[in-house]
N, CA, C and O of each residue as an XYZ file, in Angstrom:
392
protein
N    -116.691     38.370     80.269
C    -115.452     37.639     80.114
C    -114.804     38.022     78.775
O    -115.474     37.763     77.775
N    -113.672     38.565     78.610
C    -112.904     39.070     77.679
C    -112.539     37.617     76.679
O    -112.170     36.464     76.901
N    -112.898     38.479     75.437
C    -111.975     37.133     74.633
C    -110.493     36.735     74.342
O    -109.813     37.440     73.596
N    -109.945     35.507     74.978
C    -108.492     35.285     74.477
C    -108.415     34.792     73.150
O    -109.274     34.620     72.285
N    -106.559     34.508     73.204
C    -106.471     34.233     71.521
C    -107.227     32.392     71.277
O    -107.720     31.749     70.351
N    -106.904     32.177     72.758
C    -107.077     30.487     72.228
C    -108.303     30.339     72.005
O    -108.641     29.298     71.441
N    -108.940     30.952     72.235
C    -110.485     30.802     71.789
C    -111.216     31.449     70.647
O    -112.397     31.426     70.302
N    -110.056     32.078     70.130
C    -110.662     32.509     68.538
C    -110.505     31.385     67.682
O    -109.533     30.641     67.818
N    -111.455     31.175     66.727
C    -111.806     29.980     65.172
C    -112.169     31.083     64.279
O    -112.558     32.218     64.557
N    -111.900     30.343     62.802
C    -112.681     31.059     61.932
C    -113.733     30.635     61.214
O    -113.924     29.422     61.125
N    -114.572     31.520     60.596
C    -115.717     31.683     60.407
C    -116.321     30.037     59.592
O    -115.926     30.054     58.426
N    -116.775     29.288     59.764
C    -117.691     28.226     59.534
C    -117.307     28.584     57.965
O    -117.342     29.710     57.469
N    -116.872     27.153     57.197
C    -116.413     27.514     55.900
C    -115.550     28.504     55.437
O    -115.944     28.722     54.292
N    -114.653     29.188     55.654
C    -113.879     30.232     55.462
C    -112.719     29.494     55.382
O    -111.784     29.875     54.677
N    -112.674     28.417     56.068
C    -111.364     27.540     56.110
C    -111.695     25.942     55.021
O    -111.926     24.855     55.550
N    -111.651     26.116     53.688
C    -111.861     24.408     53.255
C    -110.558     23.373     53.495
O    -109.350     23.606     53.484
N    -111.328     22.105     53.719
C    -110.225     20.905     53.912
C    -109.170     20.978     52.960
O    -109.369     21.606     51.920
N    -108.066     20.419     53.173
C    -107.085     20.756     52.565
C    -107.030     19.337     51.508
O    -107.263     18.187     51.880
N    -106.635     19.791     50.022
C    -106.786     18.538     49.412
C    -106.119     17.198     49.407
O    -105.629     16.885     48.322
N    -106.015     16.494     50.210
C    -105.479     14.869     50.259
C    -105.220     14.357     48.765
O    -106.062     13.963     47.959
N    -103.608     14.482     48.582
C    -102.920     13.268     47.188
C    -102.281     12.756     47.248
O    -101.260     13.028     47.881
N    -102.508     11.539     46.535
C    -101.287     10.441     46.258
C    -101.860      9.613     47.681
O    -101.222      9.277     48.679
N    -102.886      9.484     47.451
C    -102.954      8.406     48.985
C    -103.734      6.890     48.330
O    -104.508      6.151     48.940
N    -103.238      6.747     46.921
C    -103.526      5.446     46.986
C    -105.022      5.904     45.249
O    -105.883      6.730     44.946
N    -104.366      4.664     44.723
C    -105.482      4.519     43.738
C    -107.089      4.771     43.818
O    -107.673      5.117     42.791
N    -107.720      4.616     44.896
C    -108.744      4.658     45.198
C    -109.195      5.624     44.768
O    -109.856      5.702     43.733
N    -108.918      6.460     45.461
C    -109.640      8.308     45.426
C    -109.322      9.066     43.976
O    -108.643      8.547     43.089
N    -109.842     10.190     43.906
C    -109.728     10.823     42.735
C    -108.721     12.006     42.587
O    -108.896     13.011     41.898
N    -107.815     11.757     43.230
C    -106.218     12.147     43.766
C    -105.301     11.145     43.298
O    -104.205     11.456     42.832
N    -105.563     10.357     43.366
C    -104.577      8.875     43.325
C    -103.903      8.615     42.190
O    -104.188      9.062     41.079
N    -102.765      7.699     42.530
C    -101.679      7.143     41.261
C    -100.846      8.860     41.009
O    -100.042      9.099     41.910
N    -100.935      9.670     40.236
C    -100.303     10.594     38.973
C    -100.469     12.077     40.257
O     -99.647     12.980     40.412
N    -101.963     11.860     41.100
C    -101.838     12.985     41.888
C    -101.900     14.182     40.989
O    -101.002     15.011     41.140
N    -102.833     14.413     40.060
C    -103.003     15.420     39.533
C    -102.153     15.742     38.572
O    -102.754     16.389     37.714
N    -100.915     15.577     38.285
C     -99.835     15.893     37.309
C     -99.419     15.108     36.120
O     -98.427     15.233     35.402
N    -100.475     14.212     36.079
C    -100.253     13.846     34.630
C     -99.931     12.553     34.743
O    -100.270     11.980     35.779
N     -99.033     11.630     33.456
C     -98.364     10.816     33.711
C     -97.433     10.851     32.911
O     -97.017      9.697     32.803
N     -96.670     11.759     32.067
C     -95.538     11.927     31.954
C     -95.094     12.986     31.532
O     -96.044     13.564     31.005
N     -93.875     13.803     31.424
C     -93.666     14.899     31.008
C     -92.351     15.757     31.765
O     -91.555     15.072     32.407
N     -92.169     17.001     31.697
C     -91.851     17.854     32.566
C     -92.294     18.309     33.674
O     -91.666     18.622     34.686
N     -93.890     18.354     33.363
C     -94.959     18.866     34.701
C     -94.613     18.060     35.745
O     -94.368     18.602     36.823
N     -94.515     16.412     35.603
C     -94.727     15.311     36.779
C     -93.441     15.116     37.540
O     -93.406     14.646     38.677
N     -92.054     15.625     36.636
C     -90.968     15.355     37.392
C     -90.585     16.206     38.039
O     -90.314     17.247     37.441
N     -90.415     16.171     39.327
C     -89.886     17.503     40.782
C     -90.239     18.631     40.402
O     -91.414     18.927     40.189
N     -89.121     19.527     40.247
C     -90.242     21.159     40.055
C     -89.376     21.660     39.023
O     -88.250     21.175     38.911
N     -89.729     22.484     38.332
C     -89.472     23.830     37.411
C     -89.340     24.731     38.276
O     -89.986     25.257     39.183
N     -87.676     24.829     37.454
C     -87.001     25.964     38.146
C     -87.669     27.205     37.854
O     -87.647     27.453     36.649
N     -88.390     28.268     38.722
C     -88.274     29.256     38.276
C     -87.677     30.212     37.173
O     -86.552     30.638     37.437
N     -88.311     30.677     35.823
C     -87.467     31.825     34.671
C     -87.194     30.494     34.034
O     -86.418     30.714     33.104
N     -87.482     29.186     34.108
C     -87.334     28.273     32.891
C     -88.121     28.111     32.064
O     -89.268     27.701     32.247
N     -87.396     28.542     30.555
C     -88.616     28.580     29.294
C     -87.946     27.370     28.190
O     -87.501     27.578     27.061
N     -88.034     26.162     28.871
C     -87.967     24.932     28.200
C     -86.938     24.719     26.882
O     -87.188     24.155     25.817
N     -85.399     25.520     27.433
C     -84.280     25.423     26.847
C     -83.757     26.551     26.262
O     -82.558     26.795     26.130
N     -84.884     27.382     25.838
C     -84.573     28.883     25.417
C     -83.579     29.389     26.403
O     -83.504     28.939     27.546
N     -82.636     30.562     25.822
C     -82.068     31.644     27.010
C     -83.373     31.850     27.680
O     -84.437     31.640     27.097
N     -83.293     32.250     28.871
C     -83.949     33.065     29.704
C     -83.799     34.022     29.819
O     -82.678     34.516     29.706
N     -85.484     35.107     30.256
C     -84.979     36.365     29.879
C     -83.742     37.156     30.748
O     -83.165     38.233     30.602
N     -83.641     35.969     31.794
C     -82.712     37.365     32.796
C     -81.106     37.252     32.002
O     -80.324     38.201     32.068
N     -80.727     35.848     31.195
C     -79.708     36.198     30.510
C     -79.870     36.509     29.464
O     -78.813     36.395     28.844
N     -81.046     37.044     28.570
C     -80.938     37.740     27.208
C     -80.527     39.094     27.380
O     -79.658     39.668     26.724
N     -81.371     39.675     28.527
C     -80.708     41.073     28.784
C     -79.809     41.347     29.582
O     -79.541     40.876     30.687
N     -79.033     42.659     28.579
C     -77.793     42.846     29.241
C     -77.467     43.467     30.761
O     -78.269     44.001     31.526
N     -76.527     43.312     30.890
C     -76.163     43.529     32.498
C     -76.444     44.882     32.400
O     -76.665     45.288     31.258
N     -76.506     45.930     33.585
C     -76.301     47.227     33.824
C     -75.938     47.397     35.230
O     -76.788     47.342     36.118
N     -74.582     47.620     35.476
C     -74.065     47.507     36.709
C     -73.192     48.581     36.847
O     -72.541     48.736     35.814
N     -72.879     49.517     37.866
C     -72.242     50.466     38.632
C     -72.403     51.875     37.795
O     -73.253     52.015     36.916
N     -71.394     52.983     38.218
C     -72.690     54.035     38.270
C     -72.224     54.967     36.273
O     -72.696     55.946     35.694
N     -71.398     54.205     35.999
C     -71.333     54.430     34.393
C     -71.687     53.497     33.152
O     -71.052     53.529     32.098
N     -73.036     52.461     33.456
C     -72.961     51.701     33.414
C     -73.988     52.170     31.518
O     -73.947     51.710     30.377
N     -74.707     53.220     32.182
C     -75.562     54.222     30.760
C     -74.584     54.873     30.064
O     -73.871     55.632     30.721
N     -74.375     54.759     28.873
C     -73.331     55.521     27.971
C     -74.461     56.851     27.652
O     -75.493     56.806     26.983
N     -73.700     58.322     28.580
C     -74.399     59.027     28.349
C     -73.761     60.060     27.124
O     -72.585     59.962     26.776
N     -74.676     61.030     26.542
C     -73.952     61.813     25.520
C     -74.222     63.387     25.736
O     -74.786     63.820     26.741
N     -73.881     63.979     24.964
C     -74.531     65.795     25.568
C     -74.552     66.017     24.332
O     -73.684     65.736     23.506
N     -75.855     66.685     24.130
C     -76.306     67.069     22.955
C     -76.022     68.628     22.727
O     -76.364     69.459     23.569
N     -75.419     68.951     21.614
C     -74.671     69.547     20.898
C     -75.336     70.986     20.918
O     -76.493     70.806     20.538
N     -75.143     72.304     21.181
C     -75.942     73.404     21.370
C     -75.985     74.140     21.223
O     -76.412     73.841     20.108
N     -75.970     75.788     21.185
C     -75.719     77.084     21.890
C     -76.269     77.189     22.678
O     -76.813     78.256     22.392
N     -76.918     76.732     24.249
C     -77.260     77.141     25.130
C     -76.111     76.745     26.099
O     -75.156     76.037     25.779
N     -76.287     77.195     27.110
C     -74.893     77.841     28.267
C     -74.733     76.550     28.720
O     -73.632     76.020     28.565
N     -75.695     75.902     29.292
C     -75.628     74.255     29.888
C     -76.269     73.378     28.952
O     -77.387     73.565     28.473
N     -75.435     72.321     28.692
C     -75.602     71.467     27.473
C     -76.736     70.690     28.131
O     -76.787     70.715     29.360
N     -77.544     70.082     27.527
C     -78.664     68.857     27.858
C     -77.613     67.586     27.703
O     -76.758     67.332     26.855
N     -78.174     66.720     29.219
C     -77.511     65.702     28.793
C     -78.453     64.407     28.981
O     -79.103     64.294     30.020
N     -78.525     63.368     27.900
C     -79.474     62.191     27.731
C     -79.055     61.098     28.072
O     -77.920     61.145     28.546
N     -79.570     59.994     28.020
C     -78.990     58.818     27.473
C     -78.823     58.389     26.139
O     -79.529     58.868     25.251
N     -78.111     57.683     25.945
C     -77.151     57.468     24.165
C     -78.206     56.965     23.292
O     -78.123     56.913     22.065
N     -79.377     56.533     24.119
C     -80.502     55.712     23.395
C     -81.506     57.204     22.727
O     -82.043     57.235     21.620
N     -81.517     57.806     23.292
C     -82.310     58.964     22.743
C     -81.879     59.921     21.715
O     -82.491     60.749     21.040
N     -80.321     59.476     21.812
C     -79.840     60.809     20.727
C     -79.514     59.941     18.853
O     -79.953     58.856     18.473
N     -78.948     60.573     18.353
C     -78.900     60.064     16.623
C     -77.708     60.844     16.054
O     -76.682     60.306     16.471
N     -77.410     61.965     15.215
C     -76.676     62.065     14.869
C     -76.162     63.204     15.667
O     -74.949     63.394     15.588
N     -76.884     64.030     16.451
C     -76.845     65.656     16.648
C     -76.074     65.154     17.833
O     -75.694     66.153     18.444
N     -75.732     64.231     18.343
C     -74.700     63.965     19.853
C     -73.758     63.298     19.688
O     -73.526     62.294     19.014
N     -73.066     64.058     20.510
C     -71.515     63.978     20.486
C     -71.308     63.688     22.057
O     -71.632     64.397     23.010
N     -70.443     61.986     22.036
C     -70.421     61.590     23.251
C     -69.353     62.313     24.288
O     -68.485     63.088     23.884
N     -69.507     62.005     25.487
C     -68.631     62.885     26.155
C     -68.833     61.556     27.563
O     -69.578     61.692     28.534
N     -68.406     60.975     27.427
C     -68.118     60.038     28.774
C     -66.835     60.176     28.977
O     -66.293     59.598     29.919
């Protein structure tokens, strides 16, 4: 007899009970439910990238959007085809050309 799906389980312990909170003072879940009893932690959720009033990093750094968005430069030469970088790599020897 072939095995179907409805008759697959998994393996004896592989699956633990799921933890029961907030069901009442009694248990060792109860009242605070793990989160304390006062603070930031206990009230609803933290937004994701929140660092407790600081900028965040996604607005400290700057944007970089569409396709001139790298200020590039060409570094200065006698060879036939100039090298060209980004503006972060060069110093005095480049001369921009955007």
């Amino acid at each position: 007899m072939p095995t179907k799906v409805h008759d697959l389980k998994p393996a004896p312990g592989s699956k633990p009970k799921k933890q029961r909170v907030a069901r009442g003072i009694g248990g060792r879940r109860g009242k605070t439910a793990g989160t304390g009893t006062k603070g930031q932690g206990t009230r609803d959720t933290i937004k994701p990238g929140f660092e407790g009033g600081q900028t965040p990093l996604t607005r400290r750094t700057p944007s970089a959007s569409g396709r001139y968005s790298i200020k590039w430069a060409t570094r200065v030469s006698s060879t036939a085809s100039p090298q060209r970088r980004p503006l972060s790599y060069c110093s005095r020897w480049c001369v921009s050309s955007a």
